[in-house]
C-alpha positions in Angstrom: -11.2 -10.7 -28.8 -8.4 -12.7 -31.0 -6.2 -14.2 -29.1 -3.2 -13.6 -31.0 -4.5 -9.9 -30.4 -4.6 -10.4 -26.6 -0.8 -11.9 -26.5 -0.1 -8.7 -28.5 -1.4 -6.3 -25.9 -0.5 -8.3 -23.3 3.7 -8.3 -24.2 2.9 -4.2 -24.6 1.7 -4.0 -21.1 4.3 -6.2 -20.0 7.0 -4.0 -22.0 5.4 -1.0 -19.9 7.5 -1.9 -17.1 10.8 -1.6 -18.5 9.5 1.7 -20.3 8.4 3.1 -17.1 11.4 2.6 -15.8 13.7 4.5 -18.5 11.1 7.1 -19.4 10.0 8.0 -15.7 14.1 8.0 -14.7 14.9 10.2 -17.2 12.1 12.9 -16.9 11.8 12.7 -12.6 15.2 12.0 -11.7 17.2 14.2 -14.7 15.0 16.3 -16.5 13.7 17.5 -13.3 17.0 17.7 -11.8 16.4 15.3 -8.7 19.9 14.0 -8.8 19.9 15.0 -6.0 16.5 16.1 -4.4 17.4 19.9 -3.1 18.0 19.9 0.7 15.4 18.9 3.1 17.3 22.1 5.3 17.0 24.7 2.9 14.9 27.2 3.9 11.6 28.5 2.3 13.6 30.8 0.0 16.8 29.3 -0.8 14.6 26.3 -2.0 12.9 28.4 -4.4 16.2 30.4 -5.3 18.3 27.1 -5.2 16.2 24.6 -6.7 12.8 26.1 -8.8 14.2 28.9 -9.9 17.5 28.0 -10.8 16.2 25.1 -12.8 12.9 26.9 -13.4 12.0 25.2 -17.5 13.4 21.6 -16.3 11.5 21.1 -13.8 8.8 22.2 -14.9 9.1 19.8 -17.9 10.2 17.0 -16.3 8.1 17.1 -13.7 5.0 17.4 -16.1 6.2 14.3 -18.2 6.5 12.6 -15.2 3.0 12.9 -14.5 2.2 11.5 -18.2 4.4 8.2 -18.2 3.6 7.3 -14.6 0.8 5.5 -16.1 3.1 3.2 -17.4 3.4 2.3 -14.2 -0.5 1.2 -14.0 -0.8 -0.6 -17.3 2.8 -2.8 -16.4 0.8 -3.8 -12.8 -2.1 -4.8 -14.7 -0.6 -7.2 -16.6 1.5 -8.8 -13.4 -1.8 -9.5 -11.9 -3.3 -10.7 -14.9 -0.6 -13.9 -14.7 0.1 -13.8 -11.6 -3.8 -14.3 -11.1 -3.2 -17.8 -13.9 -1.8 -19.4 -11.2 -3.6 -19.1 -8.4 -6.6 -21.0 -7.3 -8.0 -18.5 -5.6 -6.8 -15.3 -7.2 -6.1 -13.1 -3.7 -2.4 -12.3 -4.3 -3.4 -11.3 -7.2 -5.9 -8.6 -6.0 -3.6 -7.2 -3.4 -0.9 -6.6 -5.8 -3.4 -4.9 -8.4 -4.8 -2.6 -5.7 -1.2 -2.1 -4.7 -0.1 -1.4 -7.9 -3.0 1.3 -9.3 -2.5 2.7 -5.6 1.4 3.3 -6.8 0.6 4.6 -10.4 -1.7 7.5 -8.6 1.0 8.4 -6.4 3.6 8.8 -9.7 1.6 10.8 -11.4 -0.5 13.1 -9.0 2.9 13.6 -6.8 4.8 15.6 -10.0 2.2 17.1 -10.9 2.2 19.0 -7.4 6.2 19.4 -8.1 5.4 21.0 -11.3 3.0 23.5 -10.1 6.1 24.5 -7.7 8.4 25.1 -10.4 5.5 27.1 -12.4 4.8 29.4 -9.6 8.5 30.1 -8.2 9.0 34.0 -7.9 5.5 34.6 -8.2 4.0 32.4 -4.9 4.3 33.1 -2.0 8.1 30.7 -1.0 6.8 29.6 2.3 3.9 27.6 0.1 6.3 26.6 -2.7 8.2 24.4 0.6 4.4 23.2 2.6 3.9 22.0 -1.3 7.0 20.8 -2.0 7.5 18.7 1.0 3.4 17.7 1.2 4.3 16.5 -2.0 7.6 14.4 -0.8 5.6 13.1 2.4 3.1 11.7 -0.4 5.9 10.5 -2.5 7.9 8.5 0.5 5.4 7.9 3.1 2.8 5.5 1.2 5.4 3.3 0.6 3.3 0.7 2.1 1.1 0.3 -1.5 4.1 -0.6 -3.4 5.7 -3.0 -0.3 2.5 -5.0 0.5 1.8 -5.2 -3.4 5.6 -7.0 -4.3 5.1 -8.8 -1.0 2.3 -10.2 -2.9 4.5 -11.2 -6.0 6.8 -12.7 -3.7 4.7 -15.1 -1.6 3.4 -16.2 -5.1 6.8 -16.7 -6.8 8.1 -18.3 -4.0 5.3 -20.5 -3.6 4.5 -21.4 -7.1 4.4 -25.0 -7.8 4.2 -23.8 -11.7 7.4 -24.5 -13.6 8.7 -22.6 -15.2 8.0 -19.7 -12.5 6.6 -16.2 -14.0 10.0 -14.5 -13.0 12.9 -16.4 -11.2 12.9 -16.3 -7.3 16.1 -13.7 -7.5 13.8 -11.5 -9.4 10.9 -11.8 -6.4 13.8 -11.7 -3.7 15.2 -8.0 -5.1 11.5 -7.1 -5.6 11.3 -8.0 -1.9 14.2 -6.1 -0.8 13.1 -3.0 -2.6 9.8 -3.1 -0.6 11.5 -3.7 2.6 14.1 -1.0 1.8 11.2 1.7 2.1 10.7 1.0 5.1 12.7 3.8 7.1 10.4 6.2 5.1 7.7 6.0 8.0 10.3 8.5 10.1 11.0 10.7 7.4 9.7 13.4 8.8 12.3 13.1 12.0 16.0 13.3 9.1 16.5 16.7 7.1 20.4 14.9 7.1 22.2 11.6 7.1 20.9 8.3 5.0 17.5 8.0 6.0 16.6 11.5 4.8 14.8 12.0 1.8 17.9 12.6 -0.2 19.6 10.7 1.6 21.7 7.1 0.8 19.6 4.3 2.1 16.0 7.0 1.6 17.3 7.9 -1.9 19.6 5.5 -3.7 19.0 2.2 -2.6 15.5 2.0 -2.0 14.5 3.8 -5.3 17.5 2.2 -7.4 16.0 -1.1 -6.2 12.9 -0.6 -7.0 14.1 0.5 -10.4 15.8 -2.4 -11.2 13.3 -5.0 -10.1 10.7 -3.5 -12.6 13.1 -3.3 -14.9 13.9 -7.0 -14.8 10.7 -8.4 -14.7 9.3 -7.1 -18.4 11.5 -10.0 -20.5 10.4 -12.7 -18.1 6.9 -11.8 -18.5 7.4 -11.7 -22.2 8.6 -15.1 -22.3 6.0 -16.6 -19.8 3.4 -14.5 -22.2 4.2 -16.3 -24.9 4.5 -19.8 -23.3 0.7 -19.0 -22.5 -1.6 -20.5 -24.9 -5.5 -20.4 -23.2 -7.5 -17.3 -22.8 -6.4 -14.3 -20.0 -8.0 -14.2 -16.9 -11.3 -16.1 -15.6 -14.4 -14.2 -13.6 -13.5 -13.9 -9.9 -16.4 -16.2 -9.6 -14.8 -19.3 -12.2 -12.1 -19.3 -9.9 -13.4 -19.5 -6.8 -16.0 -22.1 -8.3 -12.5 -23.8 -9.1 -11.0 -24.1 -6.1 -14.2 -25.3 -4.4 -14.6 -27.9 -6.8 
């Protein structure tokens, strides 16, 4: 392929990030009207009468677009391995943080996609499998939070311990990408708070650990423009070539 064509698609996929971030906000957290989440309390039928009924057409549209630009998501954790895997001898950060990073793009869109089908279904379906649904559908949200943590741990160890200048993002960047993934980490007792800040609507479950995350995917898409463009040899060697590499 040209390689002014590949520096093309590879500042689209970068771009995908930032994207993700506005697109996926605005159809998951306001579209589908989870600002807030509805109470992890409510019973079976004041969720539906409180929540998918009462915003019925929202959610089910926001919800369903959610589904489509999660794979944003995918394409923008492509690309990070792609240069992240440039610098490394032996490309195993890389690999992590590509696995974790698909793992997380399934989650964004399969988990909405369970969301919508509540909102389709409410007044019809039975309310006590609207909520098993509904919060089988949280617990997959918030509990797998370990495929987004181990894959920025990976970004981190590498940013940190890059020898490159200049870095692919500065070390703040890695730091609140760090934080973020340690941030989820209360989720592995979500199933003990319906109340307080560690439930799933709560300030520390909700806010900080998804705002977080938000902005750290945000803020990495210009620096991996600019690091892009300083690029000027073709993408990414054969697993082989680099291991070959590094033995040599």
């Amino acid at each position: 392929m040209d390689e002014k064509l590949t520096r093309q698609i590879q500042i689209l996929a970068a771009w995908c990030g930032p994207a993700f971030v506005v697109l996926y906000g605005l159809a998951w957290v306001v579209m589908a009207h989870n600002y807030p989440p509805p109470d992890p309390s409510f019973t079976a039928q004041e969720l539906v009468d409180n929540f998918y009924l009462k915003y019925q057409d929202r959610i089910l549209l926001g919800q369903s677009l959610s589904t489509a630009f999660g794979i944003l998501y995918l394409v923008w954790a492509c690309q990070v391995s792609v240069q992240m895997w440039r610098r490394e001898t032996v490309p195993i950060l890389s690999l992590i943080q590509l696995c974790g990073g698909l793992l997380t793009g399934w989650v964004l869109m399969f988990v909405p996609a369970m969301w919508a089908w509540c909102a389709e279904v409410a007044g019809v379906a039975d309310p006590e499998t609207i909520k098993m649904v509904h919060f089988i559908a949280w617990y997959f949200f918030d509990m797998t939070y370990w495929i987004t943590t181990i894959e920025v741990a990976a970004i981190f160890i590498m940013v940190m311990t890059d020898k490159e200048k200049p870095g692919l993002v500065p070390k703040w960047v890695a730091s609140l990408a760090m934080f973020s993934g340690l941030s989820f980490l209360p989720l592995t007792f979500l199933p003990y708070f319906k109340t307080g800040i560690f439930a799933l609507n709560g300030y520390w479950s909700f806010h900080v650990a998804f705002i977080s995350y938000g902005l750290f995917t945000f803020a990495f898409g210009p620096y991996m423009v600019k690091d892009i463009k300083r690029v000027r040899i073709p993408a990414v060697p054969g697993i082989g070539q680099a291991i070959s590499r590094s033995q040599g």
